[in-house]
Backbone and ligand atoms as CSV (ligand in chain L), in Angstrom:
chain,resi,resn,atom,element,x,y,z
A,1,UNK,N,N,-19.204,60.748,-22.085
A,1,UNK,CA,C,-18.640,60.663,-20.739
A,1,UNK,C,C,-17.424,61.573,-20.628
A,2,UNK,N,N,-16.990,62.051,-19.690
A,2,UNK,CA,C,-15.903,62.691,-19.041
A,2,UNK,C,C,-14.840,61.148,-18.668
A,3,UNK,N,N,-13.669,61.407,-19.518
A,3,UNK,CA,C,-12.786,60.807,-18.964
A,3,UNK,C,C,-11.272,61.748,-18.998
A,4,UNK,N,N,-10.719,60.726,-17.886
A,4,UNK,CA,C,-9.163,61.352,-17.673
A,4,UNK,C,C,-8.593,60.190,-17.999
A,5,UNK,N,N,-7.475,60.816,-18.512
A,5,UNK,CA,C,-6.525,59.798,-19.477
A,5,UNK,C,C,-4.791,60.013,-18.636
A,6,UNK,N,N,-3.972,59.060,-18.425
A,6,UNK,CA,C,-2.356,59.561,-17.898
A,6,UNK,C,C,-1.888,58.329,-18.519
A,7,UNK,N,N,-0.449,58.781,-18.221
A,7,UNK,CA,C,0.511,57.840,-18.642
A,7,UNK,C,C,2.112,58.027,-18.008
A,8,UNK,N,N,2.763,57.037,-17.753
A,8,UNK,CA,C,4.147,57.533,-17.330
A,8,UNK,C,C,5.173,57.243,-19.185
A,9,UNK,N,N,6.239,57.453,-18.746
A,9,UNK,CA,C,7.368,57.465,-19.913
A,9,UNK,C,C,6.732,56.286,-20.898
A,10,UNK,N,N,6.653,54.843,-20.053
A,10,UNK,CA,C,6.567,53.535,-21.034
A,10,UNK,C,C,5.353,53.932,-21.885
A,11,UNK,N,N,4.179,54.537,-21.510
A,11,UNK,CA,C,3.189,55.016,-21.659
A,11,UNK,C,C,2.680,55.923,-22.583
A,12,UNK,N,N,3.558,56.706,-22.995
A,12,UNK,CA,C,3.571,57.854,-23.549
A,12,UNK,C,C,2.569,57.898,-24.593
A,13,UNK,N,N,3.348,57.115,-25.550
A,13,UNK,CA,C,3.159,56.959,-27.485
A,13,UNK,C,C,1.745,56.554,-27.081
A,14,UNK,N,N,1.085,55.436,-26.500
A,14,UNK,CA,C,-0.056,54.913,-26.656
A,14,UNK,C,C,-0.805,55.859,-26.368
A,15,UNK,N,N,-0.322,56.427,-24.948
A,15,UNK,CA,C,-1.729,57.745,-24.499
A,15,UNK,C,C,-2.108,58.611,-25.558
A,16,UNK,N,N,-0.905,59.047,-26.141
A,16,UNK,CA,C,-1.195,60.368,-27.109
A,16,UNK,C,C,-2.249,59.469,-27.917
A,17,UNK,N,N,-2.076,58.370,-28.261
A,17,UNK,CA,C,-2.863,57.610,-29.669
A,17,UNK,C,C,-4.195,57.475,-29.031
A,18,UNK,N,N,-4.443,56.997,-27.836
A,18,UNK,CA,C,-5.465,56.550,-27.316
A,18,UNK,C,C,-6.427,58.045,-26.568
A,19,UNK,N,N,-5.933,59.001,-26.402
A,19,UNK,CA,C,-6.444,60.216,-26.166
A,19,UNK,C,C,-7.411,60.844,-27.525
A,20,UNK,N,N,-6.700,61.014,-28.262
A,20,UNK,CA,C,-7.461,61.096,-29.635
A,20,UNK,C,C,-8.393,60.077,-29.959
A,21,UNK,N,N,-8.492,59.037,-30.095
A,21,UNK,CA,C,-9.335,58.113,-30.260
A,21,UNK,C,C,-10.658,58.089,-28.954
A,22,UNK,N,N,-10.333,58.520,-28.098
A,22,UNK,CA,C,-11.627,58.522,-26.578
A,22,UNK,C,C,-12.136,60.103,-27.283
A,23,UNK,N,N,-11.396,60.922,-27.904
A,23,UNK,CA,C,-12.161,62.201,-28.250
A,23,UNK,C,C,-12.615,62.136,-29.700
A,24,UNK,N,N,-12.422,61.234,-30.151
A,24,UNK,CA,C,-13.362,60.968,-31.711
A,24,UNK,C,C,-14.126,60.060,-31.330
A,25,UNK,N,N,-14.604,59.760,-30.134
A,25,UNK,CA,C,-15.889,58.428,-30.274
A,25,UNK,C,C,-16.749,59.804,-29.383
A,26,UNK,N,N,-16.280,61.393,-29.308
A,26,UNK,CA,C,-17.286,62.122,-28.472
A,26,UNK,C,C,-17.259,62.077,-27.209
A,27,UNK,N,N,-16.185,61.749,-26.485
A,27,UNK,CA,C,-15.933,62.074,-25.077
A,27,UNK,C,C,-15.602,63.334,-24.893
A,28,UNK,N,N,-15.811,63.794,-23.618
A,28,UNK,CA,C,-14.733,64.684,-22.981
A,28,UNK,C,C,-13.506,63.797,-22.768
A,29,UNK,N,N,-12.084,64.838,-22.717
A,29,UNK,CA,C,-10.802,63.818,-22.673
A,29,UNK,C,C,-10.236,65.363,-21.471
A,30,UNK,N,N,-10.088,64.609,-20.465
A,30,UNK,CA,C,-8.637,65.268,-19.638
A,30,UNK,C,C,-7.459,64.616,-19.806
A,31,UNK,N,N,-6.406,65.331,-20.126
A,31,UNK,CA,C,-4.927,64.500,-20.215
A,31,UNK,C,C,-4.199,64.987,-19.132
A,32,UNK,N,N,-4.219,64.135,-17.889
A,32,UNK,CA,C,-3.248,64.751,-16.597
A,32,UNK,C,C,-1.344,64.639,-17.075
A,33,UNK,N,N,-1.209,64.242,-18.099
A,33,UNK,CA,C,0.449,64.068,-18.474
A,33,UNK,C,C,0.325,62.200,-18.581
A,34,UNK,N,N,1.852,62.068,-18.711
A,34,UNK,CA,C,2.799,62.698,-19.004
A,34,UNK,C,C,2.780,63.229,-20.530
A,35,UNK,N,N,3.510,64.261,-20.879
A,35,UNK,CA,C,3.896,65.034,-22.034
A,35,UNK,C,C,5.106,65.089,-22.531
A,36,UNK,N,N,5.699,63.932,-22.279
A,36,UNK,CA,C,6.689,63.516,-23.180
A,36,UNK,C,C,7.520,62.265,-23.006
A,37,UNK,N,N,8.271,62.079,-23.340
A,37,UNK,CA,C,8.942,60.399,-22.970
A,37,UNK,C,C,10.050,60.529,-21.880
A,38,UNK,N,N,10.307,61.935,-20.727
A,38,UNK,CA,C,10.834,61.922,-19.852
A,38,UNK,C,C,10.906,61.112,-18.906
A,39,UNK,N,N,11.347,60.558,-18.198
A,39,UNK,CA,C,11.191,59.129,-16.728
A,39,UNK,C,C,10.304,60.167,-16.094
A,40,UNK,N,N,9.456,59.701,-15.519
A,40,UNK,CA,C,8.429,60.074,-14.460
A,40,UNK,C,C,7.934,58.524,-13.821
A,41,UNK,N,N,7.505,59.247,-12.649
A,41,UNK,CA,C,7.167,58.107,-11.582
A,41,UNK,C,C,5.582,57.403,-11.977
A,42,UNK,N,N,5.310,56.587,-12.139
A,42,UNK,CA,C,3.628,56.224,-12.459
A,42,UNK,C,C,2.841,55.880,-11.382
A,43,UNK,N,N,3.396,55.798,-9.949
A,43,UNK,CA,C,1.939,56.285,-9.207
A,43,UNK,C,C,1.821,57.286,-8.961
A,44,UNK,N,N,2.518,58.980,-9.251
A,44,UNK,CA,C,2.428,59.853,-9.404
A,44,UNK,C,C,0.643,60.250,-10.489
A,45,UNK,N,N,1.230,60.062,-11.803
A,45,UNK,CA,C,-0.047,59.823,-12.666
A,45,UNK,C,C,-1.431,59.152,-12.109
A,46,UNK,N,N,-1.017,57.861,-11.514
A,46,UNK,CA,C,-1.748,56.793,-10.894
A,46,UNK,C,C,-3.183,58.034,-10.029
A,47,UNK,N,N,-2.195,58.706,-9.512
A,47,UNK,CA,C,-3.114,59.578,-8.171
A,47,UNK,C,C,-3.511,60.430,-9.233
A,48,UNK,N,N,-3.032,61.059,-10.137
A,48,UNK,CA,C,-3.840,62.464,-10.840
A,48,UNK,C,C,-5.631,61.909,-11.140
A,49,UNK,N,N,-5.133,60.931,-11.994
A,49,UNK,CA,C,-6.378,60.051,-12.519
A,49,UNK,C,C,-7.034,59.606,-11.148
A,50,UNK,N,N,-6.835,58.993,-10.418
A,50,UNK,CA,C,-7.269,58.224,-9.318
A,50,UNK,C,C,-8.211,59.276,-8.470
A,51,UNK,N,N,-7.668,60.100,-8.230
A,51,UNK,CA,C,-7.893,61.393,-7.236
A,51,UNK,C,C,-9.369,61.786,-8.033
A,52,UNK,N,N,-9.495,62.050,-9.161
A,52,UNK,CA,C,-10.844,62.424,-10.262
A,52,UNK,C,C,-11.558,61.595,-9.917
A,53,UNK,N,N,-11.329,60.167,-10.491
A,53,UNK,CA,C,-12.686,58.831,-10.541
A,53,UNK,C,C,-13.026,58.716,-9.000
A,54,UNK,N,N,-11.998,58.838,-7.889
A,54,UNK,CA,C,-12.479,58.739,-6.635
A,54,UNK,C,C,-13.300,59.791,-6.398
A,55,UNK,N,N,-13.192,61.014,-6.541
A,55,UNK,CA,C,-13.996,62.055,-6.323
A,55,UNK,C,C,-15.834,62.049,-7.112
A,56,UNK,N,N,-15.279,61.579,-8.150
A,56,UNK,CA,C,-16.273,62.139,-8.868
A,56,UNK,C,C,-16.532,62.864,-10.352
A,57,UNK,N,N,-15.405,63.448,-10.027
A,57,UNK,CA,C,-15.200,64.448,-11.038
A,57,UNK,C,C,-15.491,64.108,-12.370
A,58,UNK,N,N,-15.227,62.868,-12.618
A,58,UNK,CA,C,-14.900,62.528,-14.069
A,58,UNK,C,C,-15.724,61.116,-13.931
A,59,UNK,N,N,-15.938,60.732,-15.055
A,59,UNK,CA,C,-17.164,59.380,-14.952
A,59,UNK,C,C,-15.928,58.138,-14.810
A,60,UNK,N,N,-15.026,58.069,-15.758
A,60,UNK,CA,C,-13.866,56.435,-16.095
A,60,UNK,C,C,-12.395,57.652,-15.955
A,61,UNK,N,N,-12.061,56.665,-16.328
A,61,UNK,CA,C,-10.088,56.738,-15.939
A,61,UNK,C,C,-9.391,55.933,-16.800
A,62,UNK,N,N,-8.142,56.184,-17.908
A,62,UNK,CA,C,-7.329,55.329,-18.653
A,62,UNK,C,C,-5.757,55.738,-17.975
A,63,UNK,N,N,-5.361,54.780,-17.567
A,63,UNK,CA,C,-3.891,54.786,-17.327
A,63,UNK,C,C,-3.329,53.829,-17.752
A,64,UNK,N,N,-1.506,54.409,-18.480
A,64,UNK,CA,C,-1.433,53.153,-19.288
A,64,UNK,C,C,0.307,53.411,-19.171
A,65,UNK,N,N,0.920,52.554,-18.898
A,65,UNK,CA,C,2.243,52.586,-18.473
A,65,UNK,C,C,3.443,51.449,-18.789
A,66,UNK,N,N,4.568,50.731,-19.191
A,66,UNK,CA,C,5.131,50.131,-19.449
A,66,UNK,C,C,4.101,48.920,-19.987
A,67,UNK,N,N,3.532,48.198,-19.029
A,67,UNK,CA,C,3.162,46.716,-18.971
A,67,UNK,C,C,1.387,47.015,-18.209
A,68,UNK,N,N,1.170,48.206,-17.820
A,68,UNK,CA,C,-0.198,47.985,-17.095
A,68,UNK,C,C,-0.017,47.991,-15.436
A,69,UNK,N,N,1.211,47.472,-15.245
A,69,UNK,CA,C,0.736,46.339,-13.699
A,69,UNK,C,C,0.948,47.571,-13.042
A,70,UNK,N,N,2.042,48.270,-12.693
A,70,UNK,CA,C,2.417,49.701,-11.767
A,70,UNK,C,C,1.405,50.358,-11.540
A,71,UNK,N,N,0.746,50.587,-12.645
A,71,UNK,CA,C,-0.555,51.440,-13.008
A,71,UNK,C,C,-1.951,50.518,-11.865
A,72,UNK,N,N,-1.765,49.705,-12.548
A,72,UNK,CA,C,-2.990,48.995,-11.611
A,72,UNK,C,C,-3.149,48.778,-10.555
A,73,UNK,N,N,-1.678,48.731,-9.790
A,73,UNK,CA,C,-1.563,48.202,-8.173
A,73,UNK,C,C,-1.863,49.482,-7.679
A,74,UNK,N,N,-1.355,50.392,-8.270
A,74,UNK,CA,C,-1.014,51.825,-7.805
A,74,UNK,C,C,-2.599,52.314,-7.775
A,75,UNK,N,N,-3.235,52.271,-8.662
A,75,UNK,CA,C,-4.848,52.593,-9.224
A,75,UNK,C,C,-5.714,52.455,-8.268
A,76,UNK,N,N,-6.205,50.654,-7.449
A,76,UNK,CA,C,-6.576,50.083,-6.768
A,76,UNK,C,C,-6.391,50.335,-5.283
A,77,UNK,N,N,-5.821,50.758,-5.196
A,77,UNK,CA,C,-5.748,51.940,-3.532
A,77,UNK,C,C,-6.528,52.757,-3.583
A,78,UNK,N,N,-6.942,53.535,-4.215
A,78,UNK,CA,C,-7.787,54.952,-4.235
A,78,UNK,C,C,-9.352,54.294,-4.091
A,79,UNK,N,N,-9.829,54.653,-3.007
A,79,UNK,CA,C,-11.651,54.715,-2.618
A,79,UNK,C,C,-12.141,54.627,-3.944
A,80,UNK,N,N,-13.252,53.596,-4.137
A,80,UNK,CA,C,-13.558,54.122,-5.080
A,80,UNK,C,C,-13.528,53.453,-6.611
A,81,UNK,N,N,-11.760,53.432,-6.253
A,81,UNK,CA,C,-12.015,52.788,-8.077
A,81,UNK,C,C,-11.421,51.305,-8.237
A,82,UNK,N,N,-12.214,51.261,-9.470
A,82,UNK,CA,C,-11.553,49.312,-9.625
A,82,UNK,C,C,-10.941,49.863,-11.116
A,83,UNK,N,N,-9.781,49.490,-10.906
A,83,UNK,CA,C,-8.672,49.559,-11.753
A,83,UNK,C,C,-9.060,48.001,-12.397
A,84,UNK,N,N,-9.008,48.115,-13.912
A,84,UNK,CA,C,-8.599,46.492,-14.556
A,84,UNK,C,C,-7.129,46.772,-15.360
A,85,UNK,N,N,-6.341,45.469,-15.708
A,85,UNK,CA,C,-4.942,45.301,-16.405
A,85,UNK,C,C,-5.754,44.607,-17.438
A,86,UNK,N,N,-5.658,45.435,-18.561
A,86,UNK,CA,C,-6.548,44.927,-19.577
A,86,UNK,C,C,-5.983,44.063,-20.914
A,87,UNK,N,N,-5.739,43.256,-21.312
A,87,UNK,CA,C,-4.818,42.852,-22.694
A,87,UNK,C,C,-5.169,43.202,-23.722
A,88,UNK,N,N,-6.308,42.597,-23.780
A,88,UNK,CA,C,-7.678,42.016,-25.005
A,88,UNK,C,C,-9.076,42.345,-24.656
A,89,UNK,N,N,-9.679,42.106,-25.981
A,89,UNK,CA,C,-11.290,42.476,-25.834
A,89,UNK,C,C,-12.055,41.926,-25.188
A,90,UNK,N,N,-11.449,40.301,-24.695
A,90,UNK,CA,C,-12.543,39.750,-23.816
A,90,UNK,C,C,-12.291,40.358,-22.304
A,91,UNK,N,N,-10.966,40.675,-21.475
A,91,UNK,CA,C,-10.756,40.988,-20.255
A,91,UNK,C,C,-11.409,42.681,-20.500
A,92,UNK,N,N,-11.376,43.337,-21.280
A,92,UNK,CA,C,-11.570,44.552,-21.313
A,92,UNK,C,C,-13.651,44.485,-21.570
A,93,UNK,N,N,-14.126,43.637,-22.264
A,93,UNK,CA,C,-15.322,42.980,-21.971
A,93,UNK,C,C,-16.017,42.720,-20.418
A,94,UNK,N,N,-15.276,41.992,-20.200
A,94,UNK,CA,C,-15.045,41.578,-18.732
A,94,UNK,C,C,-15.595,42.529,-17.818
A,95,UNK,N,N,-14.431,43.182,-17.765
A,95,UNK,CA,C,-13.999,44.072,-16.965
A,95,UNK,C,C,-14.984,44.925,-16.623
A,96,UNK,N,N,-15.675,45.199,-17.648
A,96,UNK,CA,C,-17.121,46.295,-17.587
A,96,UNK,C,C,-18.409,45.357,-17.465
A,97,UNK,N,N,-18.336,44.388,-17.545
A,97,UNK,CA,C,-19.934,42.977,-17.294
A,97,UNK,C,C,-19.806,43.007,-16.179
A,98,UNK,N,N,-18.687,42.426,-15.828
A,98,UNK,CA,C,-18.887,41.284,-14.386
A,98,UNK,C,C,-18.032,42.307,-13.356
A,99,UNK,N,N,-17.465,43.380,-13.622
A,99,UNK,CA,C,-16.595,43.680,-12.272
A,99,UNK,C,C,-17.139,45.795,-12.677
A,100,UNK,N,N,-17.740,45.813,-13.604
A,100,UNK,CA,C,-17.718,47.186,-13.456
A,100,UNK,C,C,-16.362,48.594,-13.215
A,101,UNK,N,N,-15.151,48.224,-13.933
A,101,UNK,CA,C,-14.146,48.811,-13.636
A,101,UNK,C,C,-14.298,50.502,-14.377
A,102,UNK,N,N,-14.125,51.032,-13.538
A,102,UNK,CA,C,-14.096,52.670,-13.931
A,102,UNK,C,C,-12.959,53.133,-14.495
A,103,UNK,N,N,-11.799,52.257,-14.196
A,103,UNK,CA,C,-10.350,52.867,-14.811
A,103,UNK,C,C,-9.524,51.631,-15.367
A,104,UNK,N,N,-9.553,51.851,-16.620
A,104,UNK,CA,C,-8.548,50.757,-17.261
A,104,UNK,C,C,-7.160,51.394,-17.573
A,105,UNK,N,N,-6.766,50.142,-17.309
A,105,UNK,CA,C,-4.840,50.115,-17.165
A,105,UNK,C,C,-4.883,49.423,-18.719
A,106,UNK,N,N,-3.610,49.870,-19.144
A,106,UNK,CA,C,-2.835,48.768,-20.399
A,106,UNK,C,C,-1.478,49.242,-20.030
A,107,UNK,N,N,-0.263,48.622,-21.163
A,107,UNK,CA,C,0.464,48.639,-21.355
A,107,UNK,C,C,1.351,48.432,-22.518
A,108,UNK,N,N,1.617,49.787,-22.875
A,108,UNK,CA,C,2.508,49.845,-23.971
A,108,UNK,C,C,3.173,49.079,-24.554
A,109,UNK,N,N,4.187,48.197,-24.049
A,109,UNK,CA,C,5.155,47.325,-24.190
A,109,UNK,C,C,4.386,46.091,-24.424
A,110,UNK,N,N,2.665,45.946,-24.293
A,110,UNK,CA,C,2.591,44.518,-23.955
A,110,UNK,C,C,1.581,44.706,-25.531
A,111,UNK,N,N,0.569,45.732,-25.456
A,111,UNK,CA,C,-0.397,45.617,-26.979
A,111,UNK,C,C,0.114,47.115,-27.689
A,112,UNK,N,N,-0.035,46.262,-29.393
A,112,UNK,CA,C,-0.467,47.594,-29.867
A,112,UNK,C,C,-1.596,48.398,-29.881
A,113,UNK,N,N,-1.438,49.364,-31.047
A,113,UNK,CA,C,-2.655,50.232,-31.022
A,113,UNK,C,C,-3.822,49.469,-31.033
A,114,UNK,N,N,-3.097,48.521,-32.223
A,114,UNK,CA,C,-4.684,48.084,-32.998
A,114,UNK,C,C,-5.251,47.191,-32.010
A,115,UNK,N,N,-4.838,46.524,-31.070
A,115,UNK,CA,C,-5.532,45.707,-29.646
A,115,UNK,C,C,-6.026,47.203,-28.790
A,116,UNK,N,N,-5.551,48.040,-28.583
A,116,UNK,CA,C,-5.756,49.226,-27.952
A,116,UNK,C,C,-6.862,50.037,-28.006
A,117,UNK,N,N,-6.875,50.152,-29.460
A,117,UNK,CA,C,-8.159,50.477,-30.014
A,117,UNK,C,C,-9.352,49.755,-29.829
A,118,UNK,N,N,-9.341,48.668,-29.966
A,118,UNK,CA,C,-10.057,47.419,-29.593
A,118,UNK,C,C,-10.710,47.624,-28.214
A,119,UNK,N,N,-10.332,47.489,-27.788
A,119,UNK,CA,C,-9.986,47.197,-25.909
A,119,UNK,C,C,-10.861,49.029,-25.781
A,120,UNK,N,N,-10.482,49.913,-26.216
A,120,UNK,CA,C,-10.749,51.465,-25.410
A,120,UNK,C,C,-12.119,51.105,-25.944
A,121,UNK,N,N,-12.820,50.842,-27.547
A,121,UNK,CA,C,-13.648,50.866,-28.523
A,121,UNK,C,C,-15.009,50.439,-26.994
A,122,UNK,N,N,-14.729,49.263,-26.661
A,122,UNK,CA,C,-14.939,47.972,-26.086
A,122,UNK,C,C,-15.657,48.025,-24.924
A,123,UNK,N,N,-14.254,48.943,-24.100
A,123,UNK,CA,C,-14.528,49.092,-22.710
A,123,UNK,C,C,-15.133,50.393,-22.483
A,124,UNK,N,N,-15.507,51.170,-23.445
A,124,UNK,CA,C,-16.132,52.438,-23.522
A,124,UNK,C,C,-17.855,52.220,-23.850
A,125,UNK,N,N,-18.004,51.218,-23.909
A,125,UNK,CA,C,-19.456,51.112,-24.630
A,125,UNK,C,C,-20.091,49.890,-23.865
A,126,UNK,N,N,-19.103,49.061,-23.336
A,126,UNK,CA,C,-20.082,47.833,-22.621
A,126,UNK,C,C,-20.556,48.393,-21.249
A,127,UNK,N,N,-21.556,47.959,-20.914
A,127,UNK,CA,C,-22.119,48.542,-19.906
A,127,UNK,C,C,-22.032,47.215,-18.507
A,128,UNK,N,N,-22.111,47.708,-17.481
A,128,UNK,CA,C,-22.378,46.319,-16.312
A,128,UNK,C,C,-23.627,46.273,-16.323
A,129,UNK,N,N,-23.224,44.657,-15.910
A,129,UNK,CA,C,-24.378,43.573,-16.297
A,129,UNK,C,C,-25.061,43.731,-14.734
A,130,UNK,N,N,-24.580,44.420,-13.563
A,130,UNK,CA,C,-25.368,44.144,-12.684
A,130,UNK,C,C,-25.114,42.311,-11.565
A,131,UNK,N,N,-26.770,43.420,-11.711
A,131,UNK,CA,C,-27.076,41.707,-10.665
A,131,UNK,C,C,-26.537,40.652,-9.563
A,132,UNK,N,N,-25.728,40.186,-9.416
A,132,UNK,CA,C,-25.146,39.291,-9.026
A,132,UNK,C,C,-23.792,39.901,-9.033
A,133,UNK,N,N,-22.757,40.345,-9.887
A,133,UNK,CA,C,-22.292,41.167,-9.727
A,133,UNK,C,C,-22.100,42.413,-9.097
A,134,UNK,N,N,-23.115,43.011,-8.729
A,134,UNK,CA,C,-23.110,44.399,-8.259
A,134,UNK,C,C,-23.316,43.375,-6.544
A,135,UNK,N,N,-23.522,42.744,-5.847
A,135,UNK,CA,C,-23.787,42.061,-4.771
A,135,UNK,C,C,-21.847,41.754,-4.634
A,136,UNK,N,N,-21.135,41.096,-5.555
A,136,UNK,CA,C,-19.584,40.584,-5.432
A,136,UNK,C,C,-18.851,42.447,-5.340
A,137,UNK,N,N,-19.215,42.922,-6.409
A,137,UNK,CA,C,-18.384,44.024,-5.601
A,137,UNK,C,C,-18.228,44.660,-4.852
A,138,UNK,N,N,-19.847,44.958,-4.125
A,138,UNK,CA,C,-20.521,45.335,-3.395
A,138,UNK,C,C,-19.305,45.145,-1.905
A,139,UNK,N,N,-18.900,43.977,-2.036
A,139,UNK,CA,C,-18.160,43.430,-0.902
A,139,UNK,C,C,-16.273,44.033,-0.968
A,140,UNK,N,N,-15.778,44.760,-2.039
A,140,UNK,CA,C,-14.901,45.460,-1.775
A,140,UNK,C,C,-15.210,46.119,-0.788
A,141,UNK,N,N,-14.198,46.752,-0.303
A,141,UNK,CA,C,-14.091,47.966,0.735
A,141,UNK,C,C,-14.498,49.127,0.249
A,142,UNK,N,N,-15.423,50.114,0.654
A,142,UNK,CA,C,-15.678,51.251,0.068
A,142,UNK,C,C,-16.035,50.948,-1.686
A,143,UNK,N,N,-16.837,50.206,-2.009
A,143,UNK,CA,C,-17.326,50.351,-3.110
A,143,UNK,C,C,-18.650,50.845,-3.331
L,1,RB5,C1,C,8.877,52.111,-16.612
L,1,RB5,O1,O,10.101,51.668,-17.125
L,1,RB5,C2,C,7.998,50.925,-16.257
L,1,RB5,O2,O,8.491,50.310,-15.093
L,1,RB5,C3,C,6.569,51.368,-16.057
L,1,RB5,O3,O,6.118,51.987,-17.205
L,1,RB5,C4,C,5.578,50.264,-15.775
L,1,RB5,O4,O,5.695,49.229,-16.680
L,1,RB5,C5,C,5.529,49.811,-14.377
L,1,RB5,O5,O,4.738,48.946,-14.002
């Protein structure tokens, strides 16, 4: 798959870790920034990524910022995509069964790698379950 990967300041360390890891399981990897631990704004990022999965361009989306949440509220505006705030392997499970999310959020401050790893491993390979599901999302706006 084609994915795009961002991050603001809180964000940083994990993206770099988690960028490499989406390109050793054989992805394509876009990295829209950030590129270093400077303050930057995260719905700035939010839209780089957002702007792709809404379009098309790119199949999923990882944005990952202090705690997740900035990232996610910010995410969930854009046509198109369902942003998840992911912790663990079961919401990051989840997330791809029952709700089909194209762009996962985390947060630096909240997991490490090794949940990170977990969670990207996870949410990169489970597929939606459909069915009954695809009818509930169906009922977002523009989905
Ligand atoms: C930046 O300090 C922090 O607010 C941001 O990374 C994120 O956690 C916002 O939701």
């Amino acid at each position: 798959m084609k994915i795009v990967i961002g991050a603001d300041h809180g964000g940083f360390h994990l993206k770099e870790f988690v960028r490499t890891l989406v390109q050793d399981l054989g992805h394509e990897v876009e990295d829209v920034g950030c590129y270093s631990t400077d303050s930057v704004n995260y719905p700035d990022l939010a839209s780089l990524v957002c702007e792709k999965v809404s379009g098309g361009s790119v199949d999923r989306g990882i944005l990952i910022c202090g705690t997740g949440l900035g990232m996610s509220m910010a995410a969930n505006r854009y046509a198109l995509v369902r942003a998840a705030l992911c912790h663990d392997h079961y919401t990051a499970r989840m997330s791809r069964e029952h709700n089909n999310a194209n762009v996962l959020c985390m947060g630096e401050r909240v997991v490490g790698s090794g949940v990170a790893e977990d969670m990207v491993r996870t949410w990169l390979a489970v597929e939606f379950s459909g069915g009954r599901h695809q009818s509930r999302i169906a009922q977002f706006s523009q989905c």
